[in-house]
C-alpha distance (Angstrom), angle and dihedral (degrees) to the residues before:
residue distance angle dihedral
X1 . . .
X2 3.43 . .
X3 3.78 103.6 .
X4 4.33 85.7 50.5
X5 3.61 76.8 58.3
X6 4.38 101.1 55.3
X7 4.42 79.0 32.8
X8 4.06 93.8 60.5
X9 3.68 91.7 41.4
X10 3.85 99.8 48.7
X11 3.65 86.0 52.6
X12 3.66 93.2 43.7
X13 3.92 87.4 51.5
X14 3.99 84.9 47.7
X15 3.63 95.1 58.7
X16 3.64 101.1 41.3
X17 3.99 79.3 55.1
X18 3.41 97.3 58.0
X19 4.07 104.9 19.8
X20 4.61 87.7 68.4
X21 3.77 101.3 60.2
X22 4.06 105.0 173.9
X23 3.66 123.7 -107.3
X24 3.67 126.7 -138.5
X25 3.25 106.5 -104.8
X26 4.07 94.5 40.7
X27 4.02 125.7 119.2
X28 3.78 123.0 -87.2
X29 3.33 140.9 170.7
X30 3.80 93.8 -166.3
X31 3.72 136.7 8.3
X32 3.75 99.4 -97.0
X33 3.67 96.1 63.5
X34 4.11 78.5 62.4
X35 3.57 88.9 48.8
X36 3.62 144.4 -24.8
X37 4.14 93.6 -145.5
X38 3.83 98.7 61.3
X39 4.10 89.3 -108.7
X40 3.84 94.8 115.4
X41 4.27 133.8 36.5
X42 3.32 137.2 -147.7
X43 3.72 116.0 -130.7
X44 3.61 109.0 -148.0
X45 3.82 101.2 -173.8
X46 3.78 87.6 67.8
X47 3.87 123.0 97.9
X48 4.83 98.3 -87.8
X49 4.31 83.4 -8.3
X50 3.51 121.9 -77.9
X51 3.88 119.6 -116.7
X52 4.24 100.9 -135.4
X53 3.94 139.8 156.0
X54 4.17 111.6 -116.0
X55 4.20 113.2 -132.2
X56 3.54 93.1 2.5
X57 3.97 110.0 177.7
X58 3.81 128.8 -158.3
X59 3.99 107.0 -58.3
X60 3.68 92.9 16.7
X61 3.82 107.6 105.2
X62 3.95 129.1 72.2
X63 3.68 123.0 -96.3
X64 3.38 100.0 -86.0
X65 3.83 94.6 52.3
X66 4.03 140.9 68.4
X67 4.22 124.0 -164.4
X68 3.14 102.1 -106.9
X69 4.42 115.2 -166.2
X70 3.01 112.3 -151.1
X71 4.20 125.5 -165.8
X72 3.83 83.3 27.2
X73 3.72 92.0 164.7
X74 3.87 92.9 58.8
X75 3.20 106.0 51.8
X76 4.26 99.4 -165.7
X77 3.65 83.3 57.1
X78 4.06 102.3 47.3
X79 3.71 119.7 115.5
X80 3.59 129.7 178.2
X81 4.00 126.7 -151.0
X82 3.86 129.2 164.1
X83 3.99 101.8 -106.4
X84 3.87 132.3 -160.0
X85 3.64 109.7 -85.2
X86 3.54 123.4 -145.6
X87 4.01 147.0 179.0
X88 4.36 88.4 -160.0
X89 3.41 146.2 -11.5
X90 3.83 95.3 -77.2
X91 3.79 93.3 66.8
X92 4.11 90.1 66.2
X93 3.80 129.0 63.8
X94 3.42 135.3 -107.2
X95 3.90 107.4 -58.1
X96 3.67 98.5 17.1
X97 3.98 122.3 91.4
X98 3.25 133.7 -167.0
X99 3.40 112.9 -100.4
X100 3.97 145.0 157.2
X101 3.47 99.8 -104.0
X102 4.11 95.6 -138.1
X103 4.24 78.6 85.3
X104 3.39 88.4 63.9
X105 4.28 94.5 43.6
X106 4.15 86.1 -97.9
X107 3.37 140.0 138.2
X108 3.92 138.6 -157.7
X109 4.07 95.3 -118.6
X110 4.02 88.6 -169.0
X111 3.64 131.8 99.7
X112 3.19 112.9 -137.9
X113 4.56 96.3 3.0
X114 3.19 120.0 -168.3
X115 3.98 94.5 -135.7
X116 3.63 128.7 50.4
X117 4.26 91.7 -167.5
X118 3.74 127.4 48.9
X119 4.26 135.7 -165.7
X120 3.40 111.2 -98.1
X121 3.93 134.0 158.8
């Protein structure tokens, strides 16, 4: 009975594993709590990290996410990263608002995006 026991729980530590994949926007302290396959970063100078995407381009980030450019005036400085989308400031976590990101020298770098407001500290 005891080794049904250590089976159910190695598959129940399996699936928790695998069922929690991490969301841009989520906390990190490093980049493999956003992913363990390189796809996704964890920005450290944000308020608890910030999972993100690097150079995204129109298209390019998840669901939940926009590209965001931010510096878009000076263009040596610009950087793009899939950001948090949201509709109000319940859809971000504690810290973050949700914000157009022109007060924070961003811009929506997205065609046709299907948020207007991102999560920002």
């Amino acid at each position: 009975m005891s080794r049904l026991v250590l089976v159910l729980a190695a598959l129940a530590l399996v699936g928790s594993a695998v069922g929690c994949k991490p969301e841009v926007g989520d906390s990190c302290n490093v980049s493999t709590d956003c992913s363990i396959t390189g796809d996704r970063l964890c920005d450290t100078s944000m308020p608890d990290g910030y999972c993100t995407i690097y150079n995204c381009d129109p298209g390019s980030c998840p669901s939940e996410a926009v590209c965001v450019e931010f510096h878009p005036t000076a263009e040596r400085f610009a950087r793009r990263f899939c950001v948090r989308g949201c509709d109000k400031a319940s859809d971000c976590r504690g810290g973050y608002v949700c914000v157009d990101p022109k007060e924070r020298d961003g811009r929506i770098h997205e065609g046709a995006p299907d948020f207007s407001t991102v999560c920002l500290p």
